[in-house]
C-alpha positions in Angstrom: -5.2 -6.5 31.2 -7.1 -8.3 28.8 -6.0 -11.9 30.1 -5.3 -10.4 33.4 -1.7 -11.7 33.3 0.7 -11.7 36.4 2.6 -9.0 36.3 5.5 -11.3 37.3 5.1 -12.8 34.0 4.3 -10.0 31.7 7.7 -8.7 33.2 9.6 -12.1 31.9 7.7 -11.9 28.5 9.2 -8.1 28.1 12.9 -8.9 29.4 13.3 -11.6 26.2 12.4 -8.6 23.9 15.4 -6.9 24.3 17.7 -9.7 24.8 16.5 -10.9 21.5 16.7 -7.9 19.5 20.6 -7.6 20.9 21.5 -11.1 20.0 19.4 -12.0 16.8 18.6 -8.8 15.0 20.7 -10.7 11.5 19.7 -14.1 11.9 17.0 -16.4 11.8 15.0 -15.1 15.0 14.5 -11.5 13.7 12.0 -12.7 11.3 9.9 -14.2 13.9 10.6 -11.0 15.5 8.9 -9.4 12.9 6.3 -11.0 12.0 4.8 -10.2 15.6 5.6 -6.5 15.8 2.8 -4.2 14.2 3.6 -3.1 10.6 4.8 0.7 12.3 6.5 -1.0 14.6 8.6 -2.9 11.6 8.9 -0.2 9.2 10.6 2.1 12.1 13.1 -0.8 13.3 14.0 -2.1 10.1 15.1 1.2 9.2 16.7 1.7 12.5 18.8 -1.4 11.5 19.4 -0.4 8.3 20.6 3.1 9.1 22.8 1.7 11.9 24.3 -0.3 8.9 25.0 2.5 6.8 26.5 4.3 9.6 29.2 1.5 9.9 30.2 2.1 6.5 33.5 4.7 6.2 31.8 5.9 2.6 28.2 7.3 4.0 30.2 8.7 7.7 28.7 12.2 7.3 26.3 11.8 5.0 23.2 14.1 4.7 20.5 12.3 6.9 18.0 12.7 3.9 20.5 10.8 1.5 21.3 7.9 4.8 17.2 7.5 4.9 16.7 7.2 1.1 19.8 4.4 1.0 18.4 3.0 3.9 14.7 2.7 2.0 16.5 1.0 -0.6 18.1 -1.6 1.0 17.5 -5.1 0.5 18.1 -8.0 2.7 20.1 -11.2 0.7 21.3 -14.3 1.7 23.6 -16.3 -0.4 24.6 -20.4 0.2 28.7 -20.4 2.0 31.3 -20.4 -1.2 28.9 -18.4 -3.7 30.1 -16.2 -6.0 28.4 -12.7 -4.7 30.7 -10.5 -7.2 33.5 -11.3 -9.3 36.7 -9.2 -9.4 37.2 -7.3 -12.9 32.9 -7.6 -13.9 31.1 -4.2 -14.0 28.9 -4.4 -10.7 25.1 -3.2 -10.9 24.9 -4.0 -7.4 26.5 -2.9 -3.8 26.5 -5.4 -1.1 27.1 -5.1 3.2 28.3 -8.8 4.0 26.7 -8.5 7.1 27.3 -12.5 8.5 29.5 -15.0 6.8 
């Protein structure tokens, strides 16, 4: 009410919100997302995300919730150029990757 704002346009501002996070959560836009969301607010969605991830995953289907959360913690976001190596077949791995995009 601050900038006593039409509601007509509050209304519009709120409807991208959702359009966005259904569209962009793994590309460029959900850092921007982010960024304007309060640091609760980021914590609880990017483990949201990253525990919808996990529950993709055949290997963690019926995991105990308390292991999900703690892999879901530990998660790290990477991006690597198109035609990289990630892993090569026959090295010991130190590493576990979701190719998420690409």
């Amino acid at each position: 009410d601050y900038y006593r704002v039409p509601w007509h346009i509050q209304k519009e501002v709120f409807s991208i919100f959702p359009h966005l996070l259904q569209t962009s959560l793994n590309d460029s836009l959900n850092s921007e997302i982010m960024e304007i969301l309060p640091s609760f607010v980021q914590s609880k969605l990017n483990l949201f995300i990253k525990r919808k991830l996990l529950s993709s995953v055949p290997m963690f289907m019926g995991a105990h919730e308390q292991c999900v959360n703690a892999l879901a913690d530990s998660l790290q976001e990477a991006v690597f150029p198109p035609g990289m190596d990630i892993c090569i077949q026959g090295e010991v791995g130190g590493e576990m990757y979701f190719v998420v995009n690409g």
